[in-house]
C-alpha positions as CSV (number, residue, x, y, z in Angstrom):
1,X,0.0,0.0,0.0
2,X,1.6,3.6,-0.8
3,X,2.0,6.0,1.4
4,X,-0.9,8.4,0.0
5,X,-3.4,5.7,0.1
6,X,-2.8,5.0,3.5
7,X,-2.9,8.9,4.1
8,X,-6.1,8.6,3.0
9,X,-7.6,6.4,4.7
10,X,-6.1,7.5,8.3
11,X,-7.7,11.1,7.3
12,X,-10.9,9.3,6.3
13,X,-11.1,7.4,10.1
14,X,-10.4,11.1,11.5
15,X,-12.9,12.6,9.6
16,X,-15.5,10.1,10.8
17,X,-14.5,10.3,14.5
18,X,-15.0,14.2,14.2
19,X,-18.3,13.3,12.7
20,X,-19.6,11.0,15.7
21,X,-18.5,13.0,18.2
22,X,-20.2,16.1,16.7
23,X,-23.3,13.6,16.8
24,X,-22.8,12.7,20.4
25,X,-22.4,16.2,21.7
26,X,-25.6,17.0,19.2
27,X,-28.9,18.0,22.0
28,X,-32.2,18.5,20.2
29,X,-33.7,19.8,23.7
30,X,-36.9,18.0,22.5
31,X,-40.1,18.4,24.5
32,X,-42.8,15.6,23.6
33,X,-45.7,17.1,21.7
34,X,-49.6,16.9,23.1
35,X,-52.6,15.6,21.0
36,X,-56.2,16.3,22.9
37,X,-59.4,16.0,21.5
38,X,-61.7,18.9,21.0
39,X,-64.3,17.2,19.0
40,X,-66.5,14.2,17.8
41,X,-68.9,14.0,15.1
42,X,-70.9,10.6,13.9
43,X,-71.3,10.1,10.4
44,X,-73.6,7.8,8.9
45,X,-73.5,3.9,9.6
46,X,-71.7,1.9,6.6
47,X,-73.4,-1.8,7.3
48,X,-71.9,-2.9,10.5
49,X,-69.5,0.1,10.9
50,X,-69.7,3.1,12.1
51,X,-67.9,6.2,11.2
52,X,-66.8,9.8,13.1
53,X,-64.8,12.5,12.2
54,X,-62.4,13.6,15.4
55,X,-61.3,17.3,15.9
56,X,-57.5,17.0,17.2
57,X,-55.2,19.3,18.6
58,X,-51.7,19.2,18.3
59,X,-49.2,21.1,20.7
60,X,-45.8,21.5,19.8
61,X,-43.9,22.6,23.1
62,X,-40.2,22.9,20.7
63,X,-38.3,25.7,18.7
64,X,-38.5,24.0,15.5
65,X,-41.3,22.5,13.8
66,X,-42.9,19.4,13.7
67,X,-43.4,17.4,10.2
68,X,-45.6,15.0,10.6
69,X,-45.7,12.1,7.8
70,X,-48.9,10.1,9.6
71,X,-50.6,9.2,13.0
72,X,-52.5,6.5,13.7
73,X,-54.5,6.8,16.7
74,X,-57.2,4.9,19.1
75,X,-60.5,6.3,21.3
76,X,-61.2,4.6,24.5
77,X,-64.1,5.4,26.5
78,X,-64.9,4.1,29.9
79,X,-62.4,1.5,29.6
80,X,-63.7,0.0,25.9
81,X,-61.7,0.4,23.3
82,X,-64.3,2.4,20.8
83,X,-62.5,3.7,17.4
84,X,-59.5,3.6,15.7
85,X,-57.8,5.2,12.4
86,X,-54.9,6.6,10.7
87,X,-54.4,9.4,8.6
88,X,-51.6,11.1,6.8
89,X,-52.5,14.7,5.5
90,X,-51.2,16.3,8.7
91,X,-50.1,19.4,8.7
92,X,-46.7,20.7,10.1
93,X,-47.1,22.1,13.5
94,X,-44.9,25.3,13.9
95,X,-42.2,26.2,16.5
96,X,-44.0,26.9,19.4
97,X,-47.6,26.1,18.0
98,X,-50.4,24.5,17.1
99,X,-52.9,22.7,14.8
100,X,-56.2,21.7,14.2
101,X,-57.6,18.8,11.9
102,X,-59.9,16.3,11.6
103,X,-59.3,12.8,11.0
104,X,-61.8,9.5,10.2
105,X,-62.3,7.0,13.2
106,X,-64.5,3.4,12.4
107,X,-65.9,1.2,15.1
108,X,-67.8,-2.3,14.7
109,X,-71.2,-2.4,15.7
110,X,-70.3,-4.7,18.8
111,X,-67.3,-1.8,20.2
112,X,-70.1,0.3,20.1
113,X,-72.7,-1.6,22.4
114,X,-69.8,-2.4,24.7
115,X,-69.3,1.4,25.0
116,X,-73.1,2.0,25.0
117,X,-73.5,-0.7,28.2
118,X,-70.3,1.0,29.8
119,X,-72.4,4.2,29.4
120,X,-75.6,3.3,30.9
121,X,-73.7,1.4,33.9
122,X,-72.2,4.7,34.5
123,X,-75.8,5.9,35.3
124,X,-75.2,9.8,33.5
125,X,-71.8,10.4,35.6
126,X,-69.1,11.9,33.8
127,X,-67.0,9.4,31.9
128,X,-63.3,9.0,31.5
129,X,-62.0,8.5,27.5
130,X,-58.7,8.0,26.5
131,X,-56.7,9.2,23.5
132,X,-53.6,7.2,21.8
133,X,-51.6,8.9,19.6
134,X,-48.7,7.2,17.8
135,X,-46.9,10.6,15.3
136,X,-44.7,9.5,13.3
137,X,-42.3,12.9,12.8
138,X,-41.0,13.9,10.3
139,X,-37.2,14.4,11.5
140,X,-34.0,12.1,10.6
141,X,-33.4,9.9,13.9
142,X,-36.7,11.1,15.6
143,X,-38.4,7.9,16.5
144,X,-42.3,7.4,16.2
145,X,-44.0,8.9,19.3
146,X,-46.8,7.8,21.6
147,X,-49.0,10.3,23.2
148,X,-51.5,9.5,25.6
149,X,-54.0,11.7,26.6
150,X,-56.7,11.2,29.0
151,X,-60.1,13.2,29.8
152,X,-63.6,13.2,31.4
153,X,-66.7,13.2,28.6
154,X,-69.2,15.5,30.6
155,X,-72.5,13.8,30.9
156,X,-73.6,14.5,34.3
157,X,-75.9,17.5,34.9
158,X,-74.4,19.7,36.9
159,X,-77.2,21.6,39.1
160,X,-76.3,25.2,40.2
């Protein structure tokens, strides 16, 4: 081997040890984002299916912003798993902002009378749903992201 070549490939074994230690030293200062749900529309039944549009939120807590290529996401209420659903026309959430959007949930007829009992054993008290949220972001070395928000429906009447 000649003395150039192995010049080279000492300089090219530097150069990559700069390069990972850059990486290492490299802090994103990344705050996980929040997804709540701010709305819930029923659509009409498709045979044993039925269909809702959700309203969701996203919160980006970071000074850079979020591209988003999907989410796929899952509505529990009371404890029953009710709806699930992906979508991926979401829009990039801004440094230090947030976005609305509406995405297509489905349930089976037989999710939906487990919530319905689950309901009407909760005699008309308030009832606890559940959002999961799994973003997949947009970023190189960003992995997917679960967010899991939780929340009371209110179906109790309050009497002032």
């Amino acid at each position: 081997m000649t003395k150039a070549k192995e010049l080279s490939i000492y300089a090219f074994f530097i150069a990559v040890l700069f390069f990972l230690s850059g990486c290492a030293t490299l802090d994103l200062d990344y705050e996980e984002p929040s997804v709540e749900l701010v709305s819930f529309k029923a659509l009409p039944a498709n045979g044993f299916e039925q269909n809702f549009e959700v309203g969701l939120k996203l919160t980006n807590p970071n000074n850079f912003e979020l591209p988003l290529n999907g989410i796929s996401y899952q509505l529990s209420i009371a404890g029953e798993t009710l709806a699930h659903g992906v979508a991926t026309d979401i829009p990039t959430v801004g440094a230090y902002g947030e976005t609305r959007f509406v995405v297509p949930v489905s349930t089976s007829l037989l999710r939906g009378f487990k919530v319905i009992r689950a309901l009407l054993d909760n005699k008309g008290q308030d009832i606890n749903y559940q959002l999961k949220a799994k973003l997949d972001i947009d970023i190189p070395f960003v992995p997917k992201l679960t967010v899991i928000q939780g929340g009371k429906v209110p179906l109790g009447q309050k009497v002032r």
